[in-house]
C-alpha positions as CSV (number, residue, x, y, z in Angstrom):
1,X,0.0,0.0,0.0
2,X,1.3,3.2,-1.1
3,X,1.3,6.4,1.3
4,X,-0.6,9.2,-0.8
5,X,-3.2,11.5,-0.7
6,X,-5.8,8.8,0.5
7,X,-3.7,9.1,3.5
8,X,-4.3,12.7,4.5
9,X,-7.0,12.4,7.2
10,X,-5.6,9.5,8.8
11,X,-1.8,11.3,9.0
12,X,-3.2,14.7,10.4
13,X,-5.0,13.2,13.0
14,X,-2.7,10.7,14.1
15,X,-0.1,14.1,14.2
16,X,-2.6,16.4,16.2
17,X,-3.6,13.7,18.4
18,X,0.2,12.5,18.8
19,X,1.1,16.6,19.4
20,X,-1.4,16.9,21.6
21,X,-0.6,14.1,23.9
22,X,3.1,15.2,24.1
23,X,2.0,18.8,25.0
24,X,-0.1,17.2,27.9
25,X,2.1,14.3,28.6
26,X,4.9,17.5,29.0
27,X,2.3,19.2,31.4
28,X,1.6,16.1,33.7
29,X,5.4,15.3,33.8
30,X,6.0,19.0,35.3
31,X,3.1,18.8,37.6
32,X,4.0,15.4,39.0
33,X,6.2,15.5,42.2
34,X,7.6,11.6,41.8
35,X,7.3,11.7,37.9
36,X,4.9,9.9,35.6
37,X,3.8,6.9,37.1
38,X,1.6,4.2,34.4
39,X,-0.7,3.8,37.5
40,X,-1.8,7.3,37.7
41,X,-5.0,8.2,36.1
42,X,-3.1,10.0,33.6
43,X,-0.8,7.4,33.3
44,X,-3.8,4.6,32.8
45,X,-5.4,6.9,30.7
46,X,-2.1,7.2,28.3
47,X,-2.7,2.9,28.5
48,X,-5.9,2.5,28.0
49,X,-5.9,4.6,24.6
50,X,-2.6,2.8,23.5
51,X,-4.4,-0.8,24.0
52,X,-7.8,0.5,22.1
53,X,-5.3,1.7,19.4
54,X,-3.8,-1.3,19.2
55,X,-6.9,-3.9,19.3
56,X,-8.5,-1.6,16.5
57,X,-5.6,-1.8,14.7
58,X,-5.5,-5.4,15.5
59,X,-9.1,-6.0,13.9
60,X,-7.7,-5.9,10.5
61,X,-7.1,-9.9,11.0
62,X,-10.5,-10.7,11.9
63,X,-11.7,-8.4,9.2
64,X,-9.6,-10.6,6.5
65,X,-10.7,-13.5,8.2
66,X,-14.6,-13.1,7.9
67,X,-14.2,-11.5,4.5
68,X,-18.5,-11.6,4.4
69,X,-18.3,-8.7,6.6
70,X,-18.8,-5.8,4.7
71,X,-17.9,-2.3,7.0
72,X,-15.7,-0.6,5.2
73,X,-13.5,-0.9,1.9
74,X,-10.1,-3.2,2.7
75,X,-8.2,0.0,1.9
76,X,-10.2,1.9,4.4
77,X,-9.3,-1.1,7.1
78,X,-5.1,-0.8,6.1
79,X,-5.4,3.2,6.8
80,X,-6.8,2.8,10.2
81,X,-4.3,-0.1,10.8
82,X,-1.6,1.6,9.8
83,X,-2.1,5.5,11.3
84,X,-3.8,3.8,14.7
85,X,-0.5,1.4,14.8
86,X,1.8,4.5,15.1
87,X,-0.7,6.2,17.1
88,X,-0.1,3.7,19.6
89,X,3.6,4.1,19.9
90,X,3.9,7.3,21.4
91,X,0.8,6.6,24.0
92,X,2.2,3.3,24.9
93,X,5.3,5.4,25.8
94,X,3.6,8.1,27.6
95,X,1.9,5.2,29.8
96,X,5.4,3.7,30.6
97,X,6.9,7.3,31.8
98,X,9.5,6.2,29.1
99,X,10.9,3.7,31.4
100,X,11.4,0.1,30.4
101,X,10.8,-1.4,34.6
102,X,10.9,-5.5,35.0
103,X,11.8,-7.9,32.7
104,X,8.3,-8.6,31.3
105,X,7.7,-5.2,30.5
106,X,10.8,-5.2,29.1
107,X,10.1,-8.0,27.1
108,X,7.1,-7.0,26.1
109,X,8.3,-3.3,24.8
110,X,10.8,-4.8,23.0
111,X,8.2,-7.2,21.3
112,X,6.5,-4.4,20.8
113,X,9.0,-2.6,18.9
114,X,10.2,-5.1,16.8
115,X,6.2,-5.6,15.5
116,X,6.5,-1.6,15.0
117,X,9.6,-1.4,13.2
118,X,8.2,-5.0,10.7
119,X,5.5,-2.8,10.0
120,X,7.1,0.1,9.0
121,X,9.9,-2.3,7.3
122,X,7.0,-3.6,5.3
123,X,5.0,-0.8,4.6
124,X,8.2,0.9,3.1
């Protein structure tokens, strides 16, 4: 799939929305005495919007699986997985404080980047 104008709507919002949280994410850092903590309500917040992100994206599989389903064009389906993917990224982040802790999390961000960066590898 090519990355043109079809793109547009699905590239601004994923930037505003990704600008947005960084100007808030900036705010909540400054305000919070011990730092960002994933466990705050700013912090779960930063979560739960990553995982929806990622489970919408995620319902591309199920989409090509039941292929009688018919909401939405398959092109429509790639856009939102793609922008919502990479929305995901930056909110995941924001949930963790930037901080890898234990060794599952750990393991799990790193799983998590190497899924990002085959997607991007693949989309290029």
């Amino acid at each position: 799939m090519r990355i043109n104008q079809d793109h547009r709507g699905w590239m601004i919002m994923t930037l505003v929305v990704t600008i947005a949280c960084a100007l808030h994410y900036r705010v909540y850092v400054a305000a919070s005495p011990y730092g960002p903590s994933g466990g705050s309500w700013i912090g779960l917040g930063y979560g739960i919007a990553g995982t929806v992100a990622m489970a919408l994206a995620g319902f591309l599989a199920a989409r090509k699986k039941v292929r009688t389903w018919r909401i939405g064009s398959a092109r429509a389906w790639m856009q939102m997985h793609i922008w919502l993917a990479l929305l995901a990224v930056p909110l995941i982040l924001f949930h963790a404080g930037f901080r890898l802790g234990g060794l599952l999390t750990t393991t799990l961000m790193i799983l998590f980047a190497i899924v990002t960066l085959s997607g991007i590898f693949g989309l290029v």
